[in-house]
KOLMIRO-925755 format. One line per 3 residues: their letters; for each residue x, y, z of C-alpha. Coordinates in steps of 0.5 Angstrom, whole numbers. Example, Ala and Ser with C-alpha at 12.3 -4.5 7.8 and 13.67 -1.06 7.14 Angstrom:
AS) 25/-9/16  27/-2/14
END
This chain:
XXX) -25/32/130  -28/25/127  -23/20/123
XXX) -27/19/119  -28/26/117  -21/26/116
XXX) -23/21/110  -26/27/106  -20/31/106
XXX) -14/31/101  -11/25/100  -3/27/101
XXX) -4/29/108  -1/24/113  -7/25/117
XXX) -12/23/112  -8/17/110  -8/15/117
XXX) -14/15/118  -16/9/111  -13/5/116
XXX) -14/7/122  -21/7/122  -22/0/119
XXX) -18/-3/124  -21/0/130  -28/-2/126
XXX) -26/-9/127  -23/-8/134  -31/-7/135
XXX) -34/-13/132  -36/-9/126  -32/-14/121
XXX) -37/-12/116  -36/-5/115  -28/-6/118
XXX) -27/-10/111  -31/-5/107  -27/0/109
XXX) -20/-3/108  -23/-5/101  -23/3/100
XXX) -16/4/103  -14/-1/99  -17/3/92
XXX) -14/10/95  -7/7/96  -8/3/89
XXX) -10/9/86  -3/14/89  1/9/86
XXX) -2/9/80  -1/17/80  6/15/82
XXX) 8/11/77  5/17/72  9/22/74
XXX) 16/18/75  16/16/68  14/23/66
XXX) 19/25/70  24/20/66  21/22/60
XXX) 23/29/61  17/32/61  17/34/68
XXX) 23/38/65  20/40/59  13/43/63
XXX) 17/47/69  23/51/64  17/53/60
XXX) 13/56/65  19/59/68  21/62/63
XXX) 15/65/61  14/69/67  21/71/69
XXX) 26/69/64  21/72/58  26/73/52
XXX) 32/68/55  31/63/50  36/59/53
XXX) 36/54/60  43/56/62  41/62/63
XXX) 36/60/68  38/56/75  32/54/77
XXX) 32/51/70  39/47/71  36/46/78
XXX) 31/41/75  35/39/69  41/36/75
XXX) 35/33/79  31/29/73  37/27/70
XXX) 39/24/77  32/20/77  33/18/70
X) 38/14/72
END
């Protein structure tokens, strides 16, 4: 496989995102300085854009909403009629875990 195929897989995998580098860099060790910078430019905007993501998340963890979002829907599809978090360990679970992020 090509690393610039890599590129138009999900961005998560650690493969793709080695490939926004890796391959602006062997660019530049060709003397294609041109395309080498164009392409560090996009990894730039890819790496910018996840840590936007990133931030999005954190504050909506911190906000509670993750919690909020994730009991709701445990409680949907196991815990139907329970009403209550306690009776959920995966709830307690996510609640101790976000409590700690919030900190």
């Amino acid at each position: 496989m090509h690393w610039t195929e890599l590129q138009d897989r999900n961005r998560l995998d650690a493969a793709v995102q080695e490939s926004l580098l890796a391959v602006p860099y062997a660019l530049g060790k060709l003397g294609a300085y041109q395309r080498s910078l164009e392409k560090y430019e996009e990894a730039i905007g890819v790496y910018t854009r996840e840590m936007n993501r990133l931030d999005v998340s954190i504050a909506a963890i911190r906000a509670g909403k993750l919690t909020r979002c994730f009991c709701r829907k445990i409680r949907s599809k196991r815990w139907a009629g329970s009403g209550s978090l306690n009776g959920c360990r995966m709830c307690r679970r996510v609640i101790t875990w976000t409590a700690a992020i919030r900190a």
